[in-house]
C-alpha positions as CSV (number, residue, x, y, z in Angstrom):
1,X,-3.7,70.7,-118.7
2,X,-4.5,68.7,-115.8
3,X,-3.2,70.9,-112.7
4,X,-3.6,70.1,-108.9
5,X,-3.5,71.2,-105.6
6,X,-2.3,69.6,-103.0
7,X,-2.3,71.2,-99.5
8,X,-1.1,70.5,-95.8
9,X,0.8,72.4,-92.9
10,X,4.0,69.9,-93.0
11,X,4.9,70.5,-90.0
12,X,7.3,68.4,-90.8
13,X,6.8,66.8,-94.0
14,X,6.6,63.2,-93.8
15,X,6.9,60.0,-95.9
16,X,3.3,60.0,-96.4
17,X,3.0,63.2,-97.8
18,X,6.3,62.4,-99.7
19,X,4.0,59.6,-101.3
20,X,1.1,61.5,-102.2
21,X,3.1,64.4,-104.0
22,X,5.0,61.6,-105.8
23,X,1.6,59.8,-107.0
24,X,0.4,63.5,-107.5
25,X,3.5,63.8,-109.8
26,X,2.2,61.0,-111.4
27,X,-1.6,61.9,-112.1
28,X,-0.9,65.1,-112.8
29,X,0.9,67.5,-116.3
30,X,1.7,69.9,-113.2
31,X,1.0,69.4,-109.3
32,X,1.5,72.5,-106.9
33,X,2.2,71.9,-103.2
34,X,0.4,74.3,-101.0
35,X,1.9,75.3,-97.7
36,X,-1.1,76.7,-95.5
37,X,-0.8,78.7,-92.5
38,X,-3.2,78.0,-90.0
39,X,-3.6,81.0,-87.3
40,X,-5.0,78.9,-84.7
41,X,-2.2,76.0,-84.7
42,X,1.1,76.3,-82.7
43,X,4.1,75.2,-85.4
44,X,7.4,73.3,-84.1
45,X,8.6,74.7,-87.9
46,X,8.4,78.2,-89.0
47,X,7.1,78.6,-92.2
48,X,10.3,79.7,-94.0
49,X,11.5,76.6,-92.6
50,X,8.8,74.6,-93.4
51,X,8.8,76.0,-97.5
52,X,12.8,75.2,-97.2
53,X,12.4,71.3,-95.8
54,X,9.4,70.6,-98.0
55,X,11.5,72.0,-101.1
56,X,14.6,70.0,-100.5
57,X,12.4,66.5,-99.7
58,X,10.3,66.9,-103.4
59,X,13.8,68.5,-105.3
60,X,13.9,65.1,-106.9
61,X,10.4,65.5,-108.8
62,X,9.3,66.8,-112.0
63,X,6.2,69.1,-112.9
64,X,6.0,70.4,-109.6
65,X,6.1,73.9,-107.3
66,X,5.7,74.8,-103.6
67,X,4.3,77.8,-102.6
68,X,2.1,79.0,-100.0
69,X,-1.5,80.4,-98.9
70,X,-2.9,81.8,-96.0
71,X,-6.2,83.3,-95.1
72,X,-8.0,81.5,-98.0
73,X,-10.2,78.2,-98.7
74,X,-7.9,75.9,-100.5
75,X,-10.8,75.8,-103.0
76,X,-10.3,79.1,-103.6
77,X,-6.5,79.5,-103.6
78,X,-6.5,76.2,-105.9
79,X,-9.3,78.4,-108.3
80,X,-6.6,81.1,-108.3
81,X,-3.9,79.1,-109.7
82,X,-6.2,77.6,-112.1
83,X,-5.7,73.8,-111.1
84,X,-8.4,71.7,-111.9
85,X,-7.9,69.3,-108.8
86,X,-7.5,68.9,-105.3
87,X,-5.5,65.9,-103.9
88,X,-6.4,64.6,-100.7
89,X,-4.8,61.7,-98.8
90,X,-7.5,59.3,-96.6
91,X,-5.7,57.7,-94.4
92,X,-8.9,56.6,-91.8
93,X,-12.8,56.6,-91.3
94,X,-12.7,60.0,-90.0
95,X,-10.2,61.6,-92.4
96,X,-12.9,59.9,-94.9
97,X,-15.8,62.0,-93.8
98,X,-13.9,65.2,-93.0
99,X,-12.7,65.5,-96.6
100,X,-16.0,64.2,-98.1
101,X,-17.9,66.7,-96.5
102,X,-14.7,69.5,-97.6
103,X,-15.6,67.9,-101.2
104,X,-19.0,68.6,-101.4
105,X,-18.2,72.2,-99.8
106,X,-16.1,73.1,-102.0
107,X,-18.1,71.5,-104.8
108,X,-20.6,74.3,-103.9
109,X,-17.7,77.0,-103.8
110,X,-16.1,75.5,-107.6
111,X,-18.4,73.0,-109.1
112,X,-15.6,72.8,-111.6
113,X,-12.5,71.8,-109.5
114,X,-12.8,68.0,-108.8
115,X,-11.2,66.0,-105.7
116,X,-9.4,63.1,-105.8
117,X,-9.0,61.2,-102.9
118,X,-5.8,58.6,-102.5
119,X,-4.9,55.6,-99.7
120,X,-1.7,55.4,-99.0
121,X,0.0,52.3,-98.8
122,X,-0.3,50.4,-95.0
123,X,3.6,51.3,-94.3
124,X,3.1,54.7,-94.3
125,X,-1.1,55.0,-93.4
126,X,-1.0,56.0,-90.0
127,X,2.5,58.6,-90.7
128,X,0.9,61.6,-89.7
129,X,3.6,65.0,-88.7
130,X,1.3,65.0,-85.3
131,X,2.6,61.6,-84.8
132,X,6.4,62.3,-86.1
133,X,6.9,65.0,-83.5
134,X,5.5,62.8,-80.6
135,X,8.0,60.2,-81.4
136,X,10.7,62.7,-80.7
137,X,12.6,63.0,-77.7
138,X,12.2,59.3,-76.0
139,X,15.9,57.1,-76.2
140,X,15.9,55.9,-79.5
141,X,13.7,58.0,-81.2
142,X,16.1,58.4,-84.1
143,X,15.6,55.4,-85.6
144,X,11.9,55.0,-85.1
145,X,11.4,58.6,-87.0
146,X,14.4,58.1,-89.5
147,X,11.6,55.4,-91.1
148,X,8.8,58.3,-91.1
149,X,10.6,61.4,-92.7
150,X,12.6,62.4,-95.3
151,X,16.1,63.1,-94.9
152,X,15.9,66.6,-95.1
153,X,13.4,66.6,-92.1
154,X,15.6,64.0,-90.5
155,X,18.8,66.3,-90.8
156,X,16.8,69.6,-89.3
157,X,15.0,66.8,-86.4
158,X,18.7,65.9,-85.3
159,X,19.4,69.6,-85.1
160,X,16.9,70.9,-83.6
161,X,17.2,68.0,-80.4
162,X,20.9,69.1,-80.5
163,X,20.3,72.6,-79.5
């Protein structure tokens, strides 16, 4: 069985990692998205809320779960679920040679677990949640984001500027 990993703090979820979980679904017999908790990073979303959003945007897909990890290498955590792979989205130079140098890391860690690296498609290459939750707030900004998330993130983004 070809199982794999693939991680990020959606915070919110966005159309890019929409596309990489559906390509995942693709590649993959099983793909398992990985909420991680970072201590050192201020969330807009809680992570119960986070879990919640990032469940109702991937709903739709087959051979997949959401869970999440904290306090762990994802090498480790994806060793512990017993995937084979990590996915990992490259979207610019420098997300290049951040994850190549993780690869080889965590090729030292697990020799065994492999990383595959994916481009996402120019529409969607620079949709980043850092970005999303800049775009917020200015007049307008609904239908410059509405492009960039899911409508489950969309719904909670309308919300949340409500209140």
């Amino acid at each position: 069985m070809r199982r794999a990993v693939y991680a990020g703090s959606f915070d919110p979820v966005t159309n890019g990692h929409l596309w990489m979980i559906e390509q995942g679904v693709k590649l993959f017999d099983e793909l398992i998205v990985a909420m991680g908790e970072n201590p050192d990073k201020r969330y807009t979303f809680g992570s119960d809320e986070r879990l919640h959003l990032l469940r109702e945007a991937t709903s739709h897909l087959p051979h997949l779960r959401v869970e999440s990890f904290a306090n762990q290498f994802l090498v480790r955590y994806a060793k512990s679920v017993g995937a084979n792979y990590i996915l990992r989205g490259v979207r610019t130079a420098s997300d290049y040679e951040f994850e190549r140098t993780m690869r080889y890391i965590n090729g030292d860690l697990f020799g065994d677990i492999e990383t595959v690296f994916l481009m996402p498609p120019r529409e969607i290459a620079e949709v980043s949640s850092t970005m999303v939750k800049g775009l917020v707030g200015p007049e307008g900004w609904q239908d410059v984001v509405r492009k960039y998330v899911p409508e489950p993130v969309y719904q909670r983004l309308l919300q949340q500027e409500a209140d």
